[in-house]
Structures are given as structure tokens and as C-alpha cells.
BALOBA-1460 file (C-alpha; in Angstrom, 3 decimals):
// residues 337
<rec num="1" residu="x" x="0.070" y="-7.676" z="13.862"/>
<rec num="2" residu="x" x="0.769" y="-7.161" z="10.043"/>
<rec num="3" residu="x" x="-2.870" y="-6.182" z="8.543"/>
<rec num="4" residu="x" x="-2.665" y="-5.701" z="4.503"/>
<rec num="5" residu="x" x="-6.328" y="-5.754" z="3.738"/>
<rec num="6" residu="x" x="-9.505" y="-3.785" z="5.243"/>
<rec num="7" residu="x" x="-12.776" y="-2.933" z="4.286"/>
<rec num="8" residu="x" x="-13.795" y="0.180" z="5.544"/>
<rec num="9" residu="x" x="-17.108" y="3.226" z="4.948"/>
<rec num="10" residu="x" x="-16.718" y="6.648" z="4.733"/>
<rec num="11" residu="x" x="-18.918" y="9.809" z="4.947"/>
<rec num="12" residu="x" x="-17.763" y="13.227" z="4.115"/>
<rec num="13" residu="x" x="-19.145" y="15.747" z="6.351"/>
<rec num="14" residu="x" x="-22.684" y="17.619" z="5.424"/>
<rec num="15" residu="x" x="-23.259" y="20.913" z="4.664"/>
<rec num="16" residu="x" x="-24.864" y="23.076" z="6.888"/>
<rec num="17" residu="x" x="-27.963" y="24.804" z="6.267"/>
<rec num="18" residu="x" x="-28.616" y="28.363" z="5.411"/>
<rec num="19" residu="x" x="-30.256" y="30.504" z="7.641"/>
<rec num="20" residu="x" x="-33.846" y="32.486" z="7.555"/>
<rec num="21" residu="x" x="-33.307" y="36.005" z="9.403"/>
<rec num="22" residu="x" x="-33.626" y="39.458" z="9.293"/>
<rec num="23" residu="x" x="-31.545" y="42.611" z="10.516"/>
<rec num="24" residu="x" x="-33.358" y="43.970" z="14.278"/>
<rec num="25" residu="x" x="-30.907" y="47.112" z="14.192"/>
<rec num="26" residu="x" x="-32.018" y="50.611" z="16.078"/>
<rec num="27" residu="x" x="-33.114" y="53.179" z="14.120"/>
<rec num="28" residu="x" x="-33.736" y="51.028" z="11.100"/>
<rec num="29" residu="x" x="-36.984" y="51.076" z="11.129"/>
<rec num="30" residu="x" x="-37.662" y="47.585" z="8.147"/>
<rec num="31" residu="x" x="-34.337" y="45.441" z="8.698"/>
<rec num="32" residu="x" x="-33.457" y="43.244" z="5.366"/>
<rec num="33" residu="x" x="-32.566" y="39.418" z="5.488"/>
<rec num="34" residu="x" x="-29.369" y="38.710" z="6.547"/>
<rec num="35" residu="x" x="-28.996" y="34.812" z="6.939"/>
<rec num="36" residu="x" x="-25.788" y="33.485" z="6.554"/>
<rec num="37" residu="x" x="-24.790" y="30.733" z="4.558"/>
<rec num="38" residu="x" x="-24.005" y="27.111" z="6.240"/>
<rec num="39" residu="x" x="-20.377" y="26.119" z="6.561"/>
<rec num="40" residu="x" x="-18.747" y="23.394" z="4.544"/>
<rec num="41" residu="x" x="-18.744" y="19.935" z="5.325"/>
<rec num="42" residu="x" x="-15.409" y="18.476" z="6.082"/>
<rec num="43" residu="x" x="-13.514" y="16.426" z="3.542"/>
<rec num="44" residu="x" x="-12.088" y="12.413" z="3.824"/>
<rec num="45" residu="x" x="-8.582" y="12.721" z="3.277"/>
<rec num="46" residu="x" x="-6.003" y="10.133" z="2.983"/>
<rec num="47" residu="x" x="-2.559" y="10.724" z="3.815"/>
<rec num="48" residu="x" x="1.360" y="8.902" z="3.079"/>
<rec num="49" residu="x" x="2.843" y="7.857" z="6.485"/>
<rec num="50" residu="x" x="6.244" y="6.343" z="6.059"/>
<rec num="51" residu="x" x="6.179" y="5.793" z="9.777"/>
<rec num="52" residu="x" x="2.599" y="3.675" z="9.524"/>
<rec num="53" residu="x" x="3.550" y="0.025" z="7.992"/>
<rec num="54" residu="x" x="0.259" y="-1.830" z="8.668"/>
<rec num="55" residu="x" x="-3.823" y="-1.536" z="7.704"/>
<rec num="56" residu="x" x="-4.566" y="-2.507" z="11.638"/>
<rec num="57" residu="x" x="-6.335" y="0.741" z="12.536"/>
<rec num="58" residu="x" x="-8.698" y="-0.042" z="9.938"/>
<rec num="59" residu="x" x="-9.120" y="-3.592" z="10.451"/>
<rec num="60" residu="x" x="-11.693" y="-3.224" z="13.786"/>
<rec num="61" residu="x" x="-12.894" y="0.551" z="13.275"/>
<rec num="62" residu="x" x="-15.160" y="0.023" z="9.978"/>
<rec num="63" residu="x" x="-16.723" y="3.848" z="9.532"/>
<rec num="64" residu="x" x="-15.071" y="7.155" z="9.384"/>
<rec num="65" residu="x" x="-16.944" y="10.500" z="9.260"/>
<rec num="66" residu="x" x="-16.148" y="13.654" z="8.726"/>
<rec num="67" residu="x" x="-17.631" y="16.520" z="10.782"/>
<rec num="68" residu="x" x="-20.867" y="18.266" z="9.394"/>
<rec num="69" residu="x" x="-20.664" y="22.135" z="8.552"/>
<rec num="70" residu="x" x="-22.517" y="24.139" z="11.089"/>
<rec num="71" residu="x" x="-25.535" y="26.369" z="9.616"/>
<rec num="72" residu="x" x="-25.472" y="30.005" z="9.123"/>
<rec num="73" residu="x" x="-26.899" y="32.626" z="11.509"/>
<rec num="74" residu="x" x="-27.879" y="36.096" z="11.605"/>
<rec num="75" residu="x" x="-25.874" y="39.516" z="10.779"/>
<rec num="76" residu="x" x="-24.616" y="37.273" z="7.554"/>
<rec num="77" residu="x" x="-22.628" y="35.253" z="9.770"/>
<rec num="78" residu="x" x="-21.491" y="31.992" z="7.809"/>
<rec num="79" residu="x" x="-21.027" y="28.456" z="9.658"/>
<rec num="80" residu="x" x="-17.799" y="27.171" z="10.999"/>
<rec num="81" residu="x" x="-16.377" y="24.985" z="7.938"/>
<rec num="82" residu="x" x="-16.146" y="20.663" z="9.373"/>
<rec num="83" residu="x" x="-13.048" y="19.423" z="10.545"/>
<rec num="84" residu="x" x="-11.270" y="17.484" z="7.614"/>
<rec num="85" residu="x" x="-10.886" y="13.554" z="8.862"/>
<rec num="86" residu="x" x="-7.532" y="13.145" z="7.951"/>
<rec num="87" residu="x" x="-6.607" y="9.065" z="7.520"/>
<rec num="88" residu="x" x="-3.111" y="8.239" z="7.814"/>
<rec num="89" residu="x" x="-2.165" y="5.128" z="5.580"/>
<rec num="90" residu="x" x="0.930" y="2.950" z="5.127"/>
<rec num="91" residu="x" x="2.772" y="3.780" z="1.845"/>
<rec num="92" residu="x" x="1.692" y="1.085" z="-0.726"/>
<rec num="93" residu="x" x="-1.457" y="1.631" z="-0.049"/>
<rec num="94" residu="x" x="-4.246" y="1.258" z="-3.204"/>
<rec num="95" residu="x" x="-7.602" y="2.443" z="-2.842"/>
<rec num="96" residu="x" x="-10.920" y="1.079" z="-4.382"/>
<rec num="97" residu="x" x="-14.420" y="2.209" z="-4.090"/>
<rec num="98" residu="x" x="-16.704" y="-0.668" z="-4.089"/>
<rec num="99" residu="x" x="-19.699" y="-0.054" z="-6.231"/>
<rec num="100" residu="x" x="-23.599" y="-1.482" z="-5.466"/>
<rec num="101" residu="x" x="-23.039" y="-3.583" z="-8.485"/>
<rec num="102" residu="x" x="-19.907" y="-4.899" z="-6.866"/>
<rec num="103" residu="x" x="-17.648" y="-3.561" z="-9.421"/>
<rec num="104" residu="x" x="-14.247" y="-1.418" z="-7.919"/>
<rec num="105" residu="x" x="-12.713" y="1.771" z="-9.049"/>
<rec num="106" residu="x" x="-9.332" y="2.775" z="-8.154"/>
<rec num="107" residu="x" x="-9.452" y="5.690" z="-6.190"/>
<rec num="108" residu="x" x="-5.988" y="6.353" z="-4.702"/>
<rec num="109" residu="x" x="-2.073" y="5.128" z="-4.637"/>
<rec num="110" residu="x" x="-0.504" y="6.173" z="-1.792"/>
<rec num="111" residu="x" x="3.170" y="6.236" z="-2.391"/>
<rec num="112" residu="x" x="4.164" y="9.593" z="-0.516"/>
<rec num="113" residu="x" x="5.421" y="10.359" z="2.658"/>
<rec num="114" residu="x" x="3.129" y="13.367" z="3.864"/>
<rec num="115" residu="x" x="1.010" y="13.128" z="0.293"/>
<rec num="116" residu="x" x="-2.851" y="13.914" z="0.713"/>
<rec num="117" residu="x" x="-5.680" y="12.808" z="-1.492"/>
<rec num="118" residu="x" x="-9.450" y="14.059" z="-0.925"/>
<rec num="119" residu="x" x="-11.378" y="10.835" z="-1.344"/>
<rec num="120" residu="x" x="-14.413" y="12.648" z="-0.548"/>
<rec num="121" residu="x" x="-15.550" y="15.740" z="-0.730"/>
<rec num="122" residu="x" x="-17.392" y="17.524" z="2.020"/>
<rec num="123" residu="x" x="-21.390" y="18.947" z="1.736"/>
<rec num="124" residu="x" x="-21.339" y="22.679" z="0.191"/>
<rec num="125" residu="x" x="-23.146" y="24.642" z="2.780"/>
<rec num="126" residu="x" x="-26.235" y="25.834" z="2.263"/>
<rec num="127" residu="x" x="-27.294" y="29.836" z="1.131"/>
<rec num="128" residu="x" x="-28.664" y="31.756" z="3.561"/>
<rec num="129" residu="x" x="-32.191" y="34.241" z="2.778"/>
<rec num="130" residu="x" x="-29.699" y="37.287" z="2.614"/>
<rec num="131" residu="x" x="-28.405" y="35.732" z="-0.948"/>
<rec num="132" residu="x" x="-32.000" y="35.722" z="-2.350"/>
<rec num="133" residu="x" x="-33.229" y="39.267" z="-1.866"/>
<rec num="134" residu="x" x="-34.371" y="41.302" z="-5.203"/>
<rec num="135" residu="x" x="-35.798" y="44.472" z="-6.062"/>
<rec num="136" residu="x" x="-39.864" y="42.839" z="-6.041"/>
<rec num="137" residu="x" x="-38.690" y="40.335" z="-3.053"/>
<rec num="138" residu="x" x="-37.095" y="42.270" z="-0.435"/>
<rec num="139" residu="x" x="-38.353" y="39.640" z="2.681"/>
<rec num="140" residu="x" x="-37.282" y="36.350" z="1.391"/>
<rec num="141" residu="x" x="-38.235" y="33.600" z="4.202"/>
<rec num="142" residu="x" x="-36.575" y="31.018" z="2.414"/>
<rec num="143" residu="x" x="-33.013" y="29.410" z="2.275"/>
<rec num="144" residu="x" x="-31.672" y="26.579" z="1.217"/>
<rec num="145" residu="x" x="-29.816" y="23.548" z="3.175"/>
<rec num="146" residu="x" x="-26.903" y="21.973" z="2.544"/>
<rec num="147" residu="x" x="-25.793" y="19.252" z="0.791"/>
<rec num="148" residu="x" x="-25.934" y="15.643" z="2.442"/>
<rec num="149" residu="x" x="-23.173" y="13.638" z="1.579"/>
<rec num="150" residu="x" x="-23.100" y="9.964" z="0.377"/>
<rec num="151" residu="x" x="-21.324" y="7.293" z="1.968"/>
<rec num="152" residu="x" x="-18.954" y="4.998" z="0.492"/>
<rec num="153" residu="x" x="-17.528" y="2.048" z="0.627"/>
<rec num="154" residu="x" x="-13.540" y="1.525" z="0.148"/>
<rec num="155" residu="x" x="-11.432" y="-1.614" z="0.181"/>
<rec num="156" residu="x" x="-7.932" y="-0.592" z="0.991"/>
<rec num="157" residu="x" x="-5.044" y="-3.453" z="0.066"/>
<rec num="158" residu="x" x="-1.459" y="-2.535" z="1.075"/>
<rec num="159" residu="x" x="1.231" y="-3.479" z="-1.270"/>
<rec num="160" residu="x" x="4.291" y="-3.300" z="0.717"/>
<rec num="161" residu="x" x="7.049" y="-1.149" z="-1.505"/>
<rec num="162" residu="x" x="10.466" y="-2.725" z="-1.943"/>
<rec num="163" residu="x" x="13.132" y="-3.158" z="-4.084"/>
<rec num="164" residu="x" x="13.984" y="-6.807" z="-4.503"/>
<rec num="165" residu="x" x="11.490" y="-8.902" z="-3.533"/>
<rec num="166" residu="x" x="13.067" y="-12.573" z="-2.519"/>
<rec num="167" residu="x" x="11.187" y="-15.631" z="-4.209"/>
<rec num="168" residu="x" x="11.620" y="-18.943" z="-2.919"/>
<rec num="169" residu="x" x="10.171" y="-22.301" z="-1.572"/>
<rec num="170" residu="x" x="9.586" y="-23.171" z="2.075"/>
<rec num="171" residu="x" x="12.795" y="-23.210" z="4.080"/>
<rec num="172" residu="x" x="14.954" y="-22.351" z="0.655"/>
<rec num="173" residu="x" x="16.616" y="-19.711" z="3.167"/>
<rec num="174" residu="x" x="15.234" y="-16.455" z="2.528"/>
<rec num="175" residu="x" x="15.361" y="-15.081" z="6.063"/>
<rec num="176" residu="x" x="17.979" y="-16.045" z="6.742"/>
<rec num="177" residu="x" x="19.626" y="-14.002" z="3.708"/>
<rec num="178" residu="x" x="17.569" y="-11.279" z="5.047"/>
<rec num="179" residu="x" x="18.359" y="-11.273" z="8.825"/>
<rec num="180" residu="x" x="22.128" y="-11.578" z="7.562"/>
<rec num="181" residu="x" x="22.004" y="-8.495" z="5.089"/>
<rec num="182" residu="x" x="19.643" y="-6.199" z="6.957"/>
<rec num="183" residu="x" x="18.690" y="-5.150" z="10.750"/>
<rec num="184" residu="x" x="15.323" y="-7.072" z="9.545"/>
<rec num="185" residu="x" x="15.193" y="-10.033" z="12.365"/>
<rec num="186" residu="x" x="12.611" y="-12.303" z="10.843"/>
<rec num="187" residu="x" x="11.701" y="-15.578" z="12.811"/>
<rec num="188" residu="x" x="13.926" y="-18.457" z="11.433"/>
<rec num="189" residu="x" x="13.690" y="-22.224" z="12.162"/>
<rec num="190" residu="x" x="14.199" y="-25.374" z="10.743"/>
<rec num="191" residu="x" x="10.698" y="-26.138" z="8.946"/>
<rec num="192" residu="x" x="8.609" y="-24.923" z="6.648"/>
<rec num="193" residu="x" x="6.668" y="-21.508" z="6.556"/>
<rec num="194" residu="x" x="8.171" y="-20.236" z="9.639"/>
<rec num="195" residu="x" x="7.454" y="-16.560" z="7.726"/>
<rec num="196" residu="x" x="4.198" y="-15.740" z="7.880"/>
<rec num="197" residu="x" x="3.543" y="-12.271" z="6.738"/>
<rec num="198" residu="x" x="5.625" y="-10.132" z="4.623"/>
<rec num="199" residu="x" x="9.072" y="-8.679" z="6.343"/>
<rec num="200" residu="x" x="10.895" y="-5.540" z="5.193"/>
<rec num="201" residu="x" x="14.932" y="-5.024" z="5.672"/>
<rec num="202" residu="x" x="17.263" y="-2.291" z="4.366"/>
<rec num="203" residu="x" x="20.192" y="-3.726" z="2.426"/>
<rec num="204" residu="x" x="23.339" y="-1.203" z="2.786"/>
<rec num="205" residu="x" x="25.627" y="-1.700" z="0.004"/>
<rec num="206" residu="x" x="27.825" y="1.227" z="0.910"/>
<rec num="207" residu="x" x="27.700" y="4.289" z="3.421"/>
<rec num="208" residu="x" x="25.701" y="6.186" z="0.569"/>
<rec num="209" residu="x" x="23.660" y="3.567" z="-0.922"/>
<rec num="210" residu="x" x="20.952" y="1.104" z="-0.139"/>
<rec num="211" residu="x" x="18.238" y="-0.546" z="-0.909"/>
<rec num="212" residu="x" x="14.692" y="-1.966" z="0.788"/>
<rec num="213" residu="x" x="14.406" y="-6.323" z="0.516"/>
<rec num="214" residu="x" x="11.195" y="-7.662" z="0.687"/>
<rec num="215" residu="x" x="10.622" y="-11.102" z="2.176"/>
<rec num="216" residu="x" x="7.112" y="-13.070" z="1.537"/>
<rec num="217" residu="x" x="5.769" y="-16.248" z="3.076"/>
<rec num="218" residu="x" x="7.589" y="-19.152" z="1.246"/>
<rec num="219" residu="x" x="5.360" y="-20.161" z="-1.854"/>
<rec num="220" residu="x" x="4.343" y="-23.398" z="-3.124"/>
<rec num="221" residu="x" x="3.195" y="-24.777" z="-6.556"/>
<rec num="222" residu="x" x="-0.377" y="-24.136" z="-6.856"/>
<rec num="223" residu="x" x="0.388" y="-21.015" z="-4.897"/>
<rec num="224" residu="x" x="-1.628" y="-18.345" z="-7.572"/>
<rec num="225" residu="x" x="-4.863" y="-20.526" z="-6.881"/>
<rec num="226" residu="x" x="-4.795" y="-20.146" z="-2.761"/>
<rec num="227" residu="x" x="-2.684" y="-23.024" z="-1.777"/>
<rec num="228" residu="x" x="-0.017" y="-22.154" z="0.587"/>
<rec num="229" residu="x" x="0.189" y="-19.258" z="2.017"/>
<rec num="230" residu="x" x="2.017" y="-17.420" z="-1.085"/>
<rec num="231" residu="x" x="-1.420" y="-15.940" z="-2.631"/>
<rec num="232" residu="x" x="-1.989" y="-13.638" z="0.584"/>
<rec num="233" residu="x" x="1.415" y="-12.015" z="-0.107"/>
<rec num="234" residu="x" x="2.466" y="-12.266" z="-3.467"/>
<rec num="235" residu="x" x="1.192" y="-8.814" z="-4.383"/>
<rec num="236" residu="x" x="3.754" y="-7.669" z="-2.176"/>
<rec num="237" residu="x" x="6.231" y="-8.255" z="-4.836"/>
<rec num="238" residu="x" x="4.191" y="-6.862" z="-7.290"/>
<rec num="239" residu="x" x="5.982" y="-3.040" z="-6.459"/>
<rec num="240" residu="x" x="9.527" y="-4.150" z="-6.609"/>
<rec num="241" residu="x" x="12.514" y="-3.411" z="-9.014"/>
<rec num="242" residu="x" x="13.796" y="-6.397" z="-9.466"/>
<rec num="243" residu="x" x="13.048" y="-10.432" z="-7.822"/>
<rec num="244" residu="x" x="15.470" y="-12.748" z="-6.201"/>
<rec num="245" residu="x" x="14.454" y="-16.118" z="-6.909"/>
<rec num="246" residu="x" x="16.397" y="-18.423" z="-4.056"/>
<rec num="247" residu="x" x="17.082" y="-21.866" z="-4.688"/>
<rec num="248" residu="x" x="18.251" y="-24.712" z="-2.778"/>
<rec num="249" residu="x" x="20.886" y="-26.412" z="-4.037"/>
<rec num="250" residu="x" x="20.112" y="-29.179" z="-2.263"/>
<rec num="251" residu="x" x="16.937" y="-29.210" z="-3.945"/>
<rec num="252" residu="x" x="16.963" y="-32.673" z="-6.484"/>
<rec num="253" residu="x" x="15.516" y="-30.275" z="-9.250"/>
<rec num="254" residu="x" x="17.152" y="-26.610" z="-9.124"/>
<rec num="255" residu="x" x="16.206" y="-25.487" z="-12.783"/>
<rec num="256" residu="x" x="12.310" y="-27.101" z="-12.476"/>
<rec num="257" residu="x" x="12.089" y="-25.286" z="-8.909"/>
<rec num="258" residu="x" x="12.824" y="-22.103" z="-10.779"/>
<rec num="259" residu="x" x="10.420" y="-23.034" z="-13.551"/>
<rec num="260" residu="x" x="7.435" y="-23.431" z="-10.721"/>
<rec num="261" residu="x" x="8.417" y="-20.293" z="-9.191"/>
<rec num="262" residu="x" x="8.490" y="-18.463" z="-12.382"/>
<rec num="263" residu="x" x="5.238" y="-20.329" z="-13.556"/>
<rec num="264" residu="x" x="2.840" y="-19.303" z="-10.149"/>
<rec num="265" residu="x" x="4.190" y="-15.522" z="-10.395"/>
<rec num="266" residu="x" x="3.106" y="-15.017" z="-14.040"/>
<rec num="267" residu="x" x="0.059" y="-17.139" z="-13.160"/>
<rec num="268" residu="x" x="-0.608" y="-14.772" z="-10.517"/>
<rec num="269" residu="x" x="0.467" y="-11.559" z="-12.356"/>
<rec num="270" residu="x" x="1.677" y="-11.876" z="-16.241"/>
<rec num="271" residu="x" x="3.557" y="-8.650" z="-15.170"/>
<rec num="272" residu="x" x="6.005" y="-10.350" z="-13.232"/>
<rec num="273" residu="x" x="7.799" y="-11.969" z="-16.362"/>
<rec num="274" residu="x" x="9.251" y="-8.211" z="-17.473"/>
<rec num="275" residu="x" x="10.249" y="-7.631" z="-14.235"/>
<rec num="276" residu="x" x="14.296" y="-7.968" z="-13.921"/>
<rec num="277" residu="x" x="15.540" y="-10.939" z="-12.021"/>
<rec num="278" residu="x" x="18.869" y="-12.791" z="-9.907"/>
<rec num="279" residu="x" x="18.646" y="-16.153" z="-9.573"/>
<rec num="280" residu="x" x="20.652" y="-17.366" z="-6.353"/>
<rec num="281" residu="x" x="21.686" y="-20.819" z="-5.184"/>
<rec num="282" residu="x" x="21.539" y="-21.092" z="-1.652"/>
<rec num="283" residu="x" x="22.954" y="-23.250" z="1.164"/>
<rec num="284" residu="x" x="26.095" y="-24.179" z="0.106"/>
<rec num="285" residu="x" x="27.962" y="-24.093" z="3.190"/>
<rec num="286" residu="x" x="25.427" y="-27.405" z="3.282"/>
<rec num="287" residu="x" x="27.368" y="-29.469" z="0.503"/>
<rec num="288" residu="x" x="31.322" y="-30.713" z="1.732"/>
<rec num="289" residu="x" x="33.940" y="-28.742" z="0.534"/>
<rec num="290" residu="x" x="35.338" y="-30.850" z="-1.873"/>
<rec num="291" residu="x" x="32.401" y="-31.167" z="-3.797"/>
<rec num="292" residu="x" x="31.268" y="-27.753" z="-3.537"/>
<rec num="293" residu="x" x="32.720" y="-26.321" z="-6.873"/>
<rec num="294" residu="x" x="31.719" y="-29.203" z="-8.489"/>
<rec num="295" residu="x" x="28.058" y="-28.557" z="-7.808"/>
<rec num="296" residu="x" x="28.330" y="-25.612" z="-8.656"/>
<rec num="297" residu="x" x="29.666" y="-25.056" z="-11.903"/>
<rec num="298" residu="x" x="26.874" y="-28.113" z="-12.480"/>
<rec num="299" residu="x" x="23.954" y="-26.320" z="-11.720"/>
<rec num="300" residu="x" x="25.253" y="-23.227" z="-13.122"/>
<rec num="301" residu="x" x="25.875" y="-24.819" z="-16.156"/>
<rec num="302" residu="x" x="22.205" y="-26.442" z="-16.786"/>
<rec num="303" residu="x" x="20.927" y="-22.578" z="-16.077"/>
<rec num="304" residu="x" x="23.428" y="-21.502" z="-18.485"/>
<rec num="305" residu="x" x="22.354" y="-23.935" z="-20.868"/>
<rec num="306" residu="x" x="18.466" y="-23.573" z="-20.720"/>
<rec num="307" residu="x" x="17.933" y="-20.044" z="-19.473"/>
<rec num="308" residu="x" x="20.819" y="-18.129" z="-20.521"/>
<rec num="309" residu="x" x="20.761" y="-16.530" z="-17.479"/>
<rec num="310" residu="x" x="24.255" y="-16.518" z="-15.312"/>
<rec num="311" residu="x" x="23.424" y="-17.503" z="-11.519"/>
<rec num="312" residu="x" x="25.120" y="-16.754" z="-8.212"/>
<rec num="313" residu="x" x="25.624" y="-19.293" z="-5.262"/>
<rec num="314" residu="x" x="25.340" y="-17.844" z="-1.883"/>
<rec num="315" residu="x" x="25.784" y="-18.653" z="1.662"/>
<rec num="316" residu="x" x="23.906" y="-16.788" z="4.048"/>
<rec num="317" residu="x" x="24.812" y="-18.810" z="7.690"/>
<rec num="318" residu="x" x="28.532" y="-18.898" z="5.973"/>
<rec num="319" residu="x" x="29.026" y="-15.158" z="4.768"/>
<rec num="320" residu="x" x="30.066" y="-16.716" z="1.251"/>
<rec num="321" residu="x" x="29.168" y="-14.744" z="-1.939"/>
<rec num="322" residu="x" x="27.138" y="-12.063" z="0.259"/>
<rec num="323" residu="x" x="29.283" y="-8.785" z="-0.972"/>
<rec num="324" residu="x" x="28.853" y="-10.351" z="-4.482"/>
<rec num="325" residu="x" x="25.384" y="-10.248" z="-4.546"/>
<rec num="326" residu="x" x="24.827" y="-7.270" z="-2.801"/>
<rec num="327" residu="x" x="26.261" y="-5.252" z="-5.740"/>
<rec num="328" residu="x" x="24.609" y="-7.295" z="-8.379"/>
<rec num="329" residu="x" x="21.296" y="-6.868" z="-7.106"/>
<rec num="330" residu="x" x="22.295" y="-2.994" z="-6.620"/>
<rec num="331" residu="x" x="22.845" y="-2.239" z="-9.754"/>
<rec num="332" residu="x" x="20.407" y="-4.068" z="-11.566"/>
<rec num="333" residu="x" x="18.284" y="-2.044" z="-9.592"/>
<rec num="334" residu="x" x="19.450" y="1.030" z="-10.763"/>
<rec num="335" residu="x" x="19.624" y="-0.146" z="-14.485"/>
<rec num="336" residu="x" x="15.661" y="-0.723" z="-13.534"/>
<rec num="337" residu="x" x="14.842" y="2.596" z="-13.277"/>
């Protein structure tokens, strides 16, 4: 099951409490204090795990917390420090504390394999009697206790990280074009929104290089306000290098399904119109032969005309134009960075 959203609480662990004692040694005839201090509380940390690709441990366990610090004892003896609770998220992964007011603050980006980030900080143990002793107080019976933690709450959104992201209507053929260039084996059938949650694939262009493909649910106009299913997964896309915008040439409109596309991702995100781009036509194993070129070179030229922007035509069931855009979409990425 792919989870991208969670709402979880945390507690760092609490202190532990100095301790009240004094020395009971033979032949000292008036022992000092000599409480030891509490142990640390353990820490909330948050770590990259390349091999973790979904929120679904922290879609039914809602609270995490960290062990407390045991207190201090006699002989100066300081508590055992808590056990760190170590929480092992998907790369992509942004983290926001919610506030009482309601209001979020961005805690974390996890983007790292094996990178950790403290998200909370365990109690500091308390100070044992032994630490207040002074020349007119030689007998303190007091210590302090340690510090209680506060818990929090975190909304944790994963933004899958890819580097083309593929943009396209119901059916317009996107995994197909994945399941064709990658191992990725997305479900494909003949009707509309047969993806329904983001799928990943890695593209290889050559034996050295490569690149990650992101496919999202199939999005519809009306898409940035919840329609469709496009909403849930558009931030997806919002990590990539560059977007593939896939268009059906069979469509009656190419050039005003591009303009919708383009219109609910900058409605969604105004960020998305400086992101690079490849606009594809796809299914053209679908038109005969004979008129193949011919539609074509007249969609390409209406692009030409009104965007500026050259296009490629692709078919994915075919194996037409595959190698083509493979490279294009390679090195854009790398012009990207």
C-alpha cells in the first residue's frame, strides 16, 4: 500500500532525576553527599532510508516515545542515558510541526540515504545533591529532577524524488511509456485512471547512465482544486528535474490539452512553470501509416507555431522514437543541474 501522508506525536525521552545521598564508607566517620546526576533522556531522530518508499508504518502507529533517562544513585553514580528512537523515513520526506494555533513549521527534508536529524531533543538529567555542596552547606538534602519533555505533533508528507516526472491525461499512455523504458510494471488497461498512486522506474540510457521517471495518477482539468485524482499526487512532481507532458495525438485538441496541463500545474504550484519540459505525442502506432507523417509534422507545426517549443512523437506499444527520447530527456536533465 503506497502511504504519502501521516500524522503522527512524538515525545523525547525525560530526564531522570538527581539523586539525594550520602557516602556510608568505614572509617569515615561524617560521609559527604554523593548523589549522582539523572541520565539523559533519549532523542527523536529521523533517518534517510533509500530502501523505505512508503509513510505506512506511520499511518496506524500515531505516537512515538523515546525512552526516559534513569535517575542518579549513590557513590556519584550517573543514570543510564535513554535509548534514542530512531525513525526510519522514505527519502522525500518533509517534516512539519503542527502548532496549537494550527500554523506548521518545517522541521526536516529528508533527502539522504543514512542522514539523521534530531527532531527532538531528549530531557537533560537532573543534578544530583553531590553538585550542591559548599563550604557553609556541607549536607545538602536537595537535588533537582530532570527535565520533562513536550510532545509534539508532526505531519509528515512524502514527495517521491524523481527526475522526469510524466504529465498527462487519463489513458494518454504514460505507463505504458514507463513499463516499456523501466523494470517499473505499473497496472495498464484500457480506461481511465487505471494508476492510482504514484509509480517509480529507472530509465537506463546507457551502461553508465540513468535516470529515475516518475509516473502520477492521470490528471484532469480542475485537477489543482481536488477533482480527479491528480491533487493527491501532484506534489510528487514537485522534486523533479525536468516534466514530460504526454499527449495523445488522437486527442481532437493536442496544443489546448497541453495548455490545461500546463494551466492546473502552475495553478497548483507557480513553480512548475521554470521547471524544464519535453512535450511528447503519443500513440502513433494508433494513426495508419500513410497518414502518420502527415499528422505529425501537423501537430508539430501548431506547437512550433504557438509555443516555440520543438515536440517529439513517440510510440511506446511500437518501440518508435523511444531511443530518441531517452537521450533528450537525459540531457536536459543534466543541463538542469
Amino acid at each position: 500500500m503506497f502511504i504519502d501522508y501521516a500524522r503522527i506525536r512524538v515525545k523525547a525521552g525525560n530526564g531522570g532525576d538527581g539523586a539525594v545521598s550520602f557516602r556510608r564508607e568505614k572509617f569515615v566517620p561524617k560521609g559527604g553527599p554523593d548523589g549522582g546526576d539523572g541520565g539523559r533522556g533519549g532523542n527523536i531522530v529521523v533517518k534517510g532510508d533509500s530502501n523505505v518508499n512508503t509513510l505506512l508504518d506511520y499511518r496506524f502507529n500515531k505516537r512515538f516515545v523515546a525512552a526516559a533517562g534513569v535517575s542518579g544513585a549513590g557513590a556519584r553514580k550517573t543514570g543510564h542515558s535513554g535509548a534514542d528512537l530512531i525513525l526510519r523515513m522514505p527519502l522525500g520526506t518533509e517534516i512539519y510541526q503542527i502548532l496549537e494555533d494550527g500554523r506548521k513549521i518545517k522541521l526536516a527534508d529528508v533527502t539522504e540515504h543514512d542522514e539523521q536529524i534530531i527532531l527532538a531533543k531528549g530531557g537533560r538529567g537532573g543534578r544530583g545533591n553531590s553538585n550542591f555542596a559548599t563550604p557553609t552547606n556541607q549536607a545538602p538534602r536537595h537535588a533537582t529532577p530532570g527535565k520533562h519533555t513536550e510532545e509534539m505533533e508532526l505531519e509528515l508528507v512524502l514527495k517521491l524524488m524523481a527526475d522526469v516526472g510524466l504529465v498527462g491525461f487519463p489513458n494518454a499512455g504514460k505507463s505504458t511509456l514507463l513499463s516499456v523504458l523501466s523494470a517499473a510494471r505499473p497496472k495498464i488497461a484500457d480506461y481511465e485512471f487505471t494508476t492510482l498512486e504514484p509509480m517509480l522506474g529507472v530509465v537506463w540510457v546507457s551502461d553508465y547512465q540513468h535516470f529515475v521517471m516518475a509516473d502520477i495518477p492521470g490528471i484532469i482539468e480542475g485537477a489543482h482544486i481536488g477533482k480527479g485524482l491528480g491533487i493527491q499526487f501532484l506534489r510528487h512532481i514537485q522534486r523533479t528535474s525536468t516534466l514530460l507532458y504526454l499527449i495523445d495525438i488522437n486527442s481532437p485538441d493536442p496544443l489546448e490539452a497541453y495548455r490545461t496541463l500546463k494551466a492546473e500545474l502552475y495553478l497548483y504550484d507557480n513553480f512548475m512553470e521554470k521547471k524544464p519540459f519535453t512535450i511528447v505525442l503519443s500513440k502513433i502506432d494508433t494513426i495508419p501509416e500513410d497518414e502518420r507523417e502527415e499528422r505529425i509534422a501537423e501537430v508539430s507545426k501548431i506547437f512550433a507555431d504557438t509555443t516555440h517549443h520543438k515536440i517529439l512523437a513517440i510510440s511506446s506499444v511500437g518501440n518508435f522514437g523511444l531511443e530518441a527520447l531517452k537521450f533528450a530527456l537525459y540531457k536536459q536533465i543534466k543541463e538542469s543541474m
